[in-house]
C-alpha positions in Angstrom: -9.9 -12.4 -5.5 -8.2 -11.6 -2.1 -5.8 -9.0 -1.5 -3.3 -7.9 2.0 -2.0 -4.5 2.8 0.7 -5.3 5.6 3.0 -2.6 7.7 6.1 -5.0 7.7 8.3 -2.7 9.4 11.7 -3.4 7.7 11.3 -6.3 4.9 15.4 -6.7 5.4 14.9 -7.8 9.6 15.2 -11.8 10.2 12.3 -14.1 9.0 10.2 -11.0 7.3 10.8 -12.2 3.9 9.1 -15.8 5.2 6.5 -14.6 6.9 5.4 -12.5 4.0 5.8 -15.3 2.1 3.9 -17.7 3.9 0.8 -15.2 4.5 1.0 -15.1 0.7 0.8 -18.7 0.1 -1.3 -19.7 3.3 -4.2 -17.4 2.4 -3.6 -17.8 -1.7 -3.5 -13.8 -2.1 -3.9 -12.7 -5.2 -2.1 -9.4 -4.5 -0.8 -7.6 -2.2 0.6 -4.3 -0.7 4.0 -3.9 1.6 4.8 -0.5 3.5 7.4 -0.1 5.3 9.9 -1.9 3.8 12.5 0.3 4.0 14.0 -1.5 0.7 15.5 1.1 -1.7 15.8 -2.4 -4.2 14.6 -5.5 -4.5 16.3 -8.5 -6.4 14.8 -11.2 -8.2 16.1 -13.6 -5.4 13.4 -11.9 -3.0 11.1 -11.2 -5.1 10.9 -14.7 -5.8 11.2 -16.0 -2.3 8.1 -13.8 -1.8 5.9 -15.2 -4.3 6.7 -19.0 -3.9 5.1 -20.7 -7.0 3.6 -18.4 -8.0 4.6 -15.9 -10.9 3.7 -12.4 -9.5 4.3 -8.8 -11.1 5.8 -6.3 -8.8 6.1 -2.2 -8.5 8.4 -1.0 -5.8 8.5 2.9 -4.3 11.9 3.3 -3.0 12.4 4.2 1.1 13.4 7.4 2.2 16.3 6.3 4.0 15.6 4.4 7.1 11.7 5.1 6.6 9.3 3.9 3.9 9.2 2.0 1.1 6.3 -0.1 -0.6 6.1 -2.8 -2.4 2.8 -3.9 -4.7 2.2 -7.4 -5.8 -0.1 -8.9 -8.0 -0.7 -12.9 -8.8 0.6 -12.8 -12.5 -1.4 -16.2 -13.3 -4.5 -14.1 -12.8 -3.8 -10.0 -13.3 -1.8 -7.7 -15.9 -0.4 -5.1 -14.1 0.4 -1.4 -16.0 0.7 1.6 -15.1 2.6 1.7 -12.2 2.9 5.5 -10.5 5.3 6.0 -8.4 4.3 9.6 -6.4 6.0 11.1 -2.8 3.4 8.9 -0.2 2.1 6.2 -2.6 2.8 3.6 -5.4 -0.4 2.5 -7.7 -1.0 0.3 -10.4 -3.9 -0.9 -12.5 -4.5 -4.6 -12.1 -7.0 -6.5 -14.7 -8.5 -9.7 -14.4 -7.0 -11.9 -17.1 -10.1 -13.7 -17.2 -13.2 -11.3 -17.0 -11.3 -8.4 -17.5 -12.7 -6.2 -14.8 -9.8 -3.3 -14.0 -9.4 -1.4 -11.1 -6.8 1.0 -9.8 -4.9 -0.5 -6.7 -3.6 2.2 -4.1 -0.6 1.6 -1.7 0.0 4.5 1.0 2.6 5.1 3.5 2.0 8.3 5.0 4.0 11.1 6.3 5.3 9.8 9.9 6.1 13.4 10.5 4.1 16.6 11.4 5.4 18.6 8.7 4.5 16.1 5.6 0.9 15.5 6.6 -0.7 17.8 4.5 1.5 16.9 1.7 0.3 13.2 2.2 -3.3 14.1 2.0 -3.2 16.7 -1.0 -1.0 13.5 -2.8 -4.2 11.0 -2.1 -6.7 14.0 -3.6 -5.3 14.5 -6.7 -4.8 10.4 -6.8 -8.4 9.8 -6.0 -9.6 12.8 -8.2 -7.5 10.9 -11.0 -9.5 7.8 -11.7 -12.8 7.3 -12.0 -12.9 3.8 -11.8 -13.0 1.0 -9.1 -10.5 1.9 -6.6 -8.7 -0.3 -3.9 -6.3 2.1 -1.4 -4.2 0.6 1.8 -1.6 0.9 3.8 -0.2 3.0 6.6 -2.0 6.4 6.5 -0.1 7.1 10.1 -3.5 9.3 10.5 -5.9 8.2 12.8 -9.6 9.1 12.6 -10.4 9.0 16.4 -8.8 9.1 20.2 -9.9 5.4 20.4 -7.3 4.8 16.8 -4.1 5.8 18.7 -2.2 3.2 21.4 -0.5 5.8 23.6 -3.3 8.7 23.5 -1.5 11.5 22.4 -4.1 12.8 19.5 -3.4 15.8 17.3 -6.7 16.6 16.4 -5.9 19.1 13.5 -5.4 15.8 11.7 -7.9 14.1 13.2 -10.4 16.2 12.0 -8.8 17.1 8.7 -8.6 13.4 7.9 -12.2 12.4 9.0 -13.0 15.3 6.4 -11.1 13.6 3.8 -12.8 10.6 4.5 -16.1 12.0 4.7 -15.7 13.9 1.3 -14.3 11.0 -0.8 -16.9 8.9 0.4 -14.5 6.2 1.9 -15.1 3.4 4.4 -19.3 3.4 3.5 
């Protein structure tokens, strides 16, 4: 089973929907999740285009105007795909293997980009974490990072750097 989480910055700019396509077909993904995609819809055309040949489910999150937006995939050849939540930060869905039937509970995130919905983001992944007991799979653009050496320009606010790593550190993630 292999699975992608990609930042595509705008699924409706030039040559995104190809290149999504072709990482999908060129690495024979079996799912996958798309932030970012500042989609509020997608028709069947692109939907379509995205999958190639093959037949995949999909749950969509709707952007906030010019930001956000996610988009979950999964291979429908191989995967049933229920439940899909749709919540402020994050879009989930449970994906079961059609042929062994192992489940697990597959997470997208785009976090808040802004100061003011960062503590919203991370009280939304508690109470999804906190939800399921299961196997769980979670990706996407936290737009956290967990240290000085995570972040391009430098500029660190490390009220978030800290409460993150605590996040991380209680769920038990990245072990």
């Amino acid at each position: 089973m292999k699975g992608m989480f990609w930042n595509i910055r705008g699924l409706g700019q030039p040559g995104r929907v190809l290149a999504l396509a072709s990482k999908i077909r060129e690495n024979h993904l079996d799912f996958v999740g798309v932030v970012e995609t500042k989609k509020d819809e997608y028709s069947s055309s692109i939907l379509r285009a995205i999958s190639g040949n093959n037949r995949f489910n999909w749950c969509s999150l709707r952007s906030k105007g010019s930001a956000g937006g996610i988009l979950i995939g999964a291979n429908d050849n191989l995967f049933t795909m229920s439940t899909c939540e749709l919540l402020e930060f994050s879009a989930s869905v449970m994906l079961t293997n059609k042929m062994s039937g192992f489940s697990f509970k597959a997470v997208v995130v785009y976090g808040s980009p802004y100061e003011e919905g960062k503590q919203a983001f991370l009280e939304e992944l508690h109470t999804v974490i906190g939800a399921w007991q299961g196997p769980m799979i979670i990706g996407g653009d936290f737009n956290l990072v967990r240290s000085t050496a995570d972040k391009s320009n430098g500029i660190v606010n490390f009220k978030w750097v800290d409460l993150f790593n605590d996040w991380v550190n209680r769920w038990g993630l990245l072990e």
